[in-house]
C-alpha positions in Angstrom: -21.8 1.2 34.8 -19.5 -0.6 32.5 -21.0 -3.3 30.3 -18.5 -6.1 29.4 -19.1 -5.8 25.2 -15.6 -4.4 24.2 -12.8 -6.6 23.2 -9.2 -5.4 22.9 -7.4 -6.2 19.3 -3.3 -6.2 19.1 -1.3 -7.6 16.3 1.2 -8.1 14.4 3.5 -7.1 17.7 6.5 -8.8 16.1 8.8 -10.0 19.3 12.4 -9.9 18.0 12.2 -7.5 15.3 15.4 -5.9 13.9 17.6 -8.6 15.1 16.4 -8.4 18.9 16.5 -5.0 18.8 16.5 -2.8 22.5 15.1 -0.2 20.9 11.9 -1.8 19.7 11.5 -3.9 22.4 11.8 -1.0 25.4 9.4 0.8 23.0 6.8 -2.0 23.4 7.0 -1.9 26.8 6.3 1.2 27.4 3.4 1.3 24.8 1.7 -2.0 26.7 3.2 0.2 30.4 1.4 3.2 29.2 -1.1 2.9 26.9 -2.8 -0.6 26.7 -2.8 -2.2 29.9 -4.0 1.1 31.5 -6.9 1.2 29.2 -7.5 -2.6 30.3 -7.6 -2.0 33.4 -10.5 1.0 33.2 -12.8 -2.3 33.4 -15.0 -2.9 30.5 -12.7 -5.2 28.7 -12.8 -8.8 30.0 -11.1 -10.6 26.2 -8.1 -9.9 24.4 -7.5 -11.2 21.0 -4.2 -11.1 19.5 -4.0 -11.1 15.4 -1.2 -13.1 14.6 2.4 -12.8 14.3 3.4 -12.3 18.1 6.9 -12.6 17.2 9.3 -11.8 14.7 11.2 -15.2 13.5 9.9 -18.1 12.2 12.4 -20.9 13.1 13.8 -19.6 16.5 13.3 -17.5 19.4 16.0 -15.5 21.2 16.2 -16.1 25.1 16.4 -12.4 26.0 13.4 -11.7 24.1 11.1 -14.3 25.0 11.9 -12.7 28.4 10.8 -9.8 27.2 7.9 -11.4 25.9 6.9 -12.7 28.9 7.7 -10.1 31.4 6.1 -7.3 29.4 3.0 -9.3 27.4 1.7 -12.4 29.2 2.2 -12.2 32.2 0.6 -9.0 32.8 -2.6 -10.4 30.8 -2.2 -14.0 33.0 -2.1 -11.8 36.1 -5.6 -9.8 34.9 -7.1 -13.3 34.6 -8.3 -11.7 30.8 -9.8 -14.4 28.6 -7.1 -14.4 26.0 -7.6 -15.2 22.3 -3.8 -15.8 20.3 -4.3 -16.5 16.9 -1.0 -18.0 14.4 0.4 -15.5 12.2 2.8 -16.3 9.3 5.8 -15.3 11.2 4.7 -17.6 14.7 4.6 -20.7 12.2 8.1 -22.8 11.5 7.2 -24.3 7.6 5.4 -22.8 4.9 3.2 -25.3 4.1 1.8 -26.3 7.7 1.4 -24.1 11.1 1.5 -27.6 12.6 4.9 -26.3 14.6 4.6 -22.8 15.6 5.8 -20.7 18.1 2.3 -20.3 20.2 2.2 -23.9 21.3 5.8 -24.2 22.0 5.9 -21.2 24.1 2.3 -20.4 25.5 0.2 -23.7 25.3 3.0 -25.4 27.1 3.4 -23.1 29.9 1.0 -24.0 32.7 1.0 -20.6 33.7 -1.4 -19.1 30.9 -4.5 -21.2 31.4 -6.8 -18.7 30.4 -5.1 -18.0 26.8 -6.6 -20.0 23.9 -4.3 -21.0 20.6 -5.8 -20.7 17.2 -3.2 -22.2 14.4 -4.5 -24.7 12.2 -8.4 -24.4 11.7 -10.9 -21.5 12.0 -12.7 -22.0 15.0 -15.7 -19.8 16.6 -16.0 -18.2 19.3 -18.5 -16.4 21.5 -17.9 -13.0 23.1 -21.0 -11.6 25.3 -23.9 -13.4 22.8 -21.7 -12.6 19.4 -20.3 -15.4 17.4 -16.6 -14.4 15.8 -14.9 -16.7 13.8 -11.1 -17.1 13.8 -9.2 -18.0 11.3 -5.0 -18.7 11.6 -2.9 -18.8 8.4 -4.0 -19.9 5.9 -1.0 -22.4 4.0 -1.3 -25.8 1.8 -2.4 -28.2 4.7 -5.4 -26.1 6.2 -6.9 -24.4 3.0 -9.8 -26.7 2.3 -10.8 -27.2 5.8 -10.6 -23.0 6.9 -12.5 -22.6 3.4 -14.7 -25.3 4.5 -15.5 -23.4 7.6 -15.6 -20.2 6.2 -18.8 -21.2 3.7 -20.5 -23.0 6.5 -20.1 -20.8 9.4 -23.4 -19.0 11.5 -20.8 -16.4 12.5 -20.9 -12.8 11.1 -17.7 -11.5 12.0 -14.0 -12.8 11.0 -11.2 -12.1 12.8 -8.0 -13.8 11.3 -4.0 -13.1 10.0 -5.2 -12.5 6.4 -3.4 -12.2 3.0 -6.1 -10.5 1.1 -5.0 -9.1 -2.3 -5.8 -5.5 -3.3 -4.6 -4.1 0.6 -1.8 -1.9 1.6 0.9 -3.9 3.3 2.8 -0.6 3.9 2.2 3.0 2.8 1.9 3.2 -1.5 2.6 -0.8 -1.4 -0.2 -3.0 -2.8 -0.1 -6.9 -2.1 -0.4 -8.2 -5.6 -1.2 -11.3 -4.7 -3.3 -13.6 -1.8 -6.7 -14.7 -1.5 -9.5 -13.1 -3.3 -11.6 -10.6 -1.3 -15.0 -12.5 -2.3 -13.7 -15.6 0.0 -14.6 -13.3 3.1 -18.0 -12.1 1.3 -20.6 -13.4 3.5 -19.0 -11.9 6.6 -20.3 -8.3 8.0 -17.2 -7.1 9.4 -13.6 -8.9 9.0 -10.8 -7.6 10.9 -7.1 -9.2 10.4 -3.3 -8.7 11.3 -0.7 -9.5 8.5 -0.1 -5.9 7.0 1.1 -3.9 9.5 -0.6 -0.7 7.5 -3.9 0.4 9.2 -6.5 0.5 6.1 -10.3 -0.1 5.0 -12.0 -1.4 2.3 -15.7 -1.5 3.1 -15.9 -4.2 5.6 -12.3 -5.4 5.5 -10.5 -3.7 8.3 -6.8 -4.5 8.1 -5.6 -3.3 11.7 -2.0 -2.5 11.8 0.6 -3.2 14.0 1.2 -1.4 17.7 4.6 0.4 16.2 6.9 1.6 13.6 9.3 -1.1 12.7 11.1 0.4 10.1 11.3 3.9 7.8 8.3 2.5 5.9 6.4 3.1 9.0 7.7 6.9 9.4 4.1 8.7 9.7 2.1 6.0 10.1 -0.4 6.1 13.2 0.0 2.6 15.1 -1.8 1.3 18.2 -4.5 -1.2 19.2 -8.3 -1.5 19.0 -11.2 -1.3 21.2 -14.1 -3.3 19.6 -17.8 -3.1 20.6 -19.6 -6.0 20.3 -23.2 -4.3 21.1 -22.5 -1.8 18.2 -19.9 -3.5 16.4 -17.9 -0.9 15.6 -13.8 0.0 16.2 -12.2 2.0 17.9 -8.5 3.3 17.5 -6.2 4.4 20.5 -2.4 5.7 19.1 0.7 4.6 20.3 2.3 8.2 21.0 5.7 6.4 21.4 7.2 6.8 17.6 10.7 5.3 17.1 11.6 7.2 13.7 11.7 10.9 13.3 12.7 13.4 10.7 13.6 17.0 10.6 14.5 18.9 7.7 17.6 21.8 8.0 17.0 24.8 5.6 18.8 27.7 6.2 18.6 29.8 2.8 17.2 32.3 4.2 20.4 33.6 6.5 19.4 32.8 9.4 20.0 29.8 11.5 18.0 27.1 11.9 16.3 25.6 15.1 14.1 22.2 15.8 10.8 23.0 15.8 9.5 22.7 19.8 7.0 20.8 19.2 9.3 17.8 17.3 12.0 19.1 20.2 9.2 17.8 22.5 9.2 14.5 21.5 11.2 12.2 23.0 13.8 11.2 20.4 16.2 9.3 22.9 17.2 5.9 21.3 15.3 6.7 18.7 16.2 6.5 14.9 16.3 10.5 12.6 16.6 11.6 9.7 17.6 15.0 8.8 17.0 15.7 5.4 19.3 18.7 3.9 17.1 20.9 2.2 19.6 24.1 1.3 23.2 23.9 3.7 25.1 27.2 3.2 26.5 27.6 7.0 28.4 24.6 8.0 28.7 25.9 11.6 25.2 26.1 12.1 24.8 22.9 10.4 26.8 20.8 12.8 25.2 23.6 15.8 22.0 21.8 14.3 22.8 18.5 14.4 24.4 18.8 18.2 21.1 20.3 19.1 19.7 16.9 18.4 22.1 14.6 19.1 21.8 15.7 22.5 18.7 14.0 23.2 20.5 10.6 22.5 19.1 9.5 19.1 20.1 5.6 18.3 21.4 6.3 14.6 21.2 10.5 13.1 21.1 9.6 9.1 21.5 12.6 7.0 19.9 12.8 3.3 21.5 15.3 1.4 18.7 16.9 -1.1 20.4 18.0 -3.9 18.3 15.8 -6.4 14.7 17.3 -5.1 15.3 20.7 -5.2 11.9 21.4 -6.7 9.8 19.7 -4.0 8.0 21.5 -1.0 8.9 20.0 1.6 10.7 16.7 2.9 7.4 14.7 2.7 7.0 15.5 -0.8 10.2 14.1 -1.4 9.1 10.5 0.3 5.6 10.4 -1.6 6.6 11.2 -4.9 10.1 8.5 -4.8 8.9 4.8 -5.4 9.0 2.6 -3.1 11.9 -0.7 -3.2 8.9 -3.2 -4.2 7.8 -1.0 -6.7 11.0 -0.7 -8.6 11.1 -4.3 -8.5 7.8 -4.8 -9.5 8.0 -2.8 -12.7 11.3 -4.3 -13.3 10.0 -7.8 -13.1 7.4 -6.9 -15.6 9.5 -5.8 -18.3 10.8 -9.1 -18.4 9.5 -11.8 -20.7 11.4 -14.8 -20.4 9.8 -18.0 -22.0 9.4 -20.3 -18.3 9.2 -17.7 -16.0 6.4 -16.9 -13.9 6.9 -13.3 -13.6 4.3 -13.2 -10.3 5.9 -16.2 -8.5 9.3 -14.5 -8.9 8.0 -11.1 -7.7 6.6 -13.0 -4.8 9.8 -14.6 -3.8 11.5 -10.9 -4.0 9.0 -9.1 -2.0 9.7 -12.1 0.7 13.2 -11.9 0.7 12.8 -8.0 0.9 10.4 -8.0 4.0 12.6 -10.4 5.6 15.9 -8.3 5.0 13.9 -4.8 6.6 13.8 -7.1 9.5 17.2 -7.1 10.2 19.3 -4.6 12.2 
């Protein structure tokens, strides 16, 4: 018999990305058709909590998506009559400085139809999930620091749930947020779990949990889903989103003979999907082009190819990736080399790596 101590985690599911996107969205539908609902409805989980940043955009909504949003997210949970926990990312708040406008009360807590969801966006509140006090905590900006700090020191509850900017943590594969609160804020807590960077990653009892997809080539490789957490053992549990949206093969055919997809990447399904083929060694032009009609049959969105003529000496394609830098860190070390009298080298980075996040987000 099921008991009722497991609680569903989602975040960071980013309604809207890459400029409203089909692609993403049809993808997050049939992750939720699929994979989360289904494991929902098994039975043991009663409470949902979402992790912040529901959508994408910060000062608007497009009609089409918020469809989307509806049909394919809330309504299903309204119609399971879950108990639903949405707590206010950076991206579901309009200003910087105050989530006192944000997308959840405009678009949920208005809506008759989802009494059973509860908003979280300017102070951490706690709440109690089969006898175990969790204590969530929105963005933190300028107008609710003190209070959320306040409520943070003099909380009873063990375990933080919240849309965190902790520094020290991956915000994507190789990329290290130089900046945000300090880890020792969250001390006193046995287990925090947050949304925010869309990287899964663990740092003793920090649990940054990732977002359900891949949103951009970042993401290539990186496992995505949801969690299952156990509030009798308190411990997490990962279920995959299978669906992946980018995909890479790499053509080789040095050897003299011609090359073929490999059947299990054949396998997956790579309609609408974004690849990359990265050009290892191209001496046959007609099997190159047989090669890239052999994919282009499945109906790929975009087929980018990478000519590899300036990593000759690397394995393998994945080699390639690991060893380049990444964007922020170019600019990072740039920034550095800098010593300008007035200029605070960190704030500036900090306005780059915004402006850089914001333009991956569009199509």
């Amino acid at each position: 018999m099921w008991t009722l101590a497991k609680v569903a985690l989602i975040t960071d599911t980013h309604w809207g990305v890459r400029n409203d996107s089909n692609i993403f969205l049809d993808n997050t539908e049939k992750f939720l058709k699929d994979i989360f609902f289904p494991r929902l409805d098994e039975g043991d989980i009663q409470t949902v909590i979402h992790l912040g940043d529901i959508v994408d955009r910060r000062k608007y909504i497009n009609y089409a998506t918020l469809k989307r949003l509806k049909n394919d997210f809330l309504q299903p949970l309204s119609d399971r009559a879950l108990d639903v926990h949405i707590i206010a990312g950076n991206h579901d708040v309009y200003f910087k400085n105050t989530n006192e406008v944000n997308a959840l009360r405009e678009l949920i807590d208005n809506d008759d139809t989802y009494k059973n969801f509860n908003i979280y966006d300017r102070t951490a509140e706690s709440i109690n999930v089969d006898g175990l006090d969790i204590l969530l905590i929105p963005w933190i900006c300028n107008d609710n620091r003190e209070q959320i700090e306040n409520e943070i020191n003099q909380t009873k509850s063990q375990i933080a749930m919240g849309h965190l900017e902790i520094e020290g943590f991956q915000m994507f594969k190789n990329s290290i947020a130089s900046h945000g609160d300090d880890r020792n804020l969250f001390a006193r807590f046995d287990l925090v779990m947050s949304g925010h960077f869309h990287h899964r990653s663990s740092d003793n009892h920090i649990h940054y949990l990732g977002s359900h997809s891949e949103f951009t080539w970042s993401d290539y490789g990186d496992a995505r889903g949801f969690h299952i957490f156990d509030t009798d053992t308190r411990t997490l549990e990962f279920i995959e989103n299978p669906y992946k949206i980018f995909h890479k093969f790499v053509y080789d055919d040095s050897k003299g003979e011609q090359p073929f997809i490999d059947k299990n990447k054949a396998n997956e399904n790579i309609k609408d999907s974004y690849v990359k083929v990265v050009v290892s060694n191209k001496e046959n032009n007609y099997w190159f082009d047989k090669y890239i009609d052999s994919i282009d049959v499945f109906g790929p969105f975009q087929i980018q190819i990478v000519e590899d003529h300036m990593h000759l000496d690397m394995e393998d394609a994945d080699d390639i990736i690991d060893e380049a830098e990444s964007t922020l860190d170019i600019f990072r070390k740039y920034i550095k080399g800098y010593d300008l009298k007035g200029m605070d080298n960190d704030r500036l980075y900090m306005k780059i790596e915004e402006i850089y996040q914001e333009a991956i987000s569009i199509e």
